[in-house]
C-alpha positions as CSV (number, residue, x, y, z in Angstrom):
1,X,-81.6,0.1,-120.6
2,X,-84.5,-2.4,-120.4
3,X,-82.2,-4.5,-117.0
4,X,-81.8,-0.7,-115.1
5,X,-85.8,-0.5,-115.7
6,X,-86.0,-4.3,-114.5
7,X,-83.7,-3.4,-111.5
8,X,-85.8,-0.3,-110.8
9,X,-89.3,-1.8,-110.8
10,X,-87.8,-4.7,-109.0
11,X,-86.8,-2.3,-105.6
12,X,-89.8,-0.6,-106.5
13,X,-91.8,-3.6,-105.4
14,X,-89.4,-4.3,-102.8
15,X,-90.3,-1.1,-101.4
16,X,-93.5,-1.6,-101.6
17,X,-93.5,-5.0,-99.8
18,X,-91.4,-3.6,-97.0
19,X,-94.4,-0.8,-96.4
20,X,-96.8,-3.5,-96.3
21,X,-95.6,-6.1,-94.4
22,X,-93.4,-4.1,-91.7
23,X,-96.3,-2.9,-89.8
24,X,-97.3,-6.4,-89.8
25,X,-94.5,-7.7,-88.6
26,X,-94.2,-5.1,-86.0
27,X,-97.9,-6.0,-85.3
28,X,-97.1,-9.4,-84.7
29,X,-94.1,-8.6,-82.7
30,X,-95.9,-6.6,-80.2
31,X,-98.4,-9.2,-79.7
32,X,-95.3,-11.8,-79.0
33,X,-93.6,-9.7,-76.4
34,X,-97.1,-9.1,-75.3
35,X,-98.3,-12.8,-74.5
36,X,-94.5,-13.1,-73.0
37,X,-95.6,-10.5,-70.5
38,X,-98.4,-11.8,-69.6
39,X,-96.8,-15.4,-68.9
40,X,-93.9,-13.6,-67.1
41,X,-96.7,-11.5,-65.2
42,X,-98.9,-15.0,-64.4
């Protein structure tokens, strides 16, 4: 009983992370490919 809650709270967080820190990854994705286009573009 007490591991499923451990397991649950555990993706739970997981989750959470993944909401947080995707749209900062993407963030810093776009700004990448950005400063690639602009060297490609120079």
């Amino acid at each position: 009983m007490l591991n499923m809650f451990i397991l649950f709270v555990s993706k739970l967080l997981q989750w959470k992370c993944h909401l947080i820190l995707d749209p900062i990854r993407n963030n810093l994705e776009r700004k990448k490919t950005l400063k690639s286009l602009k060297i490609t573009l120079v």
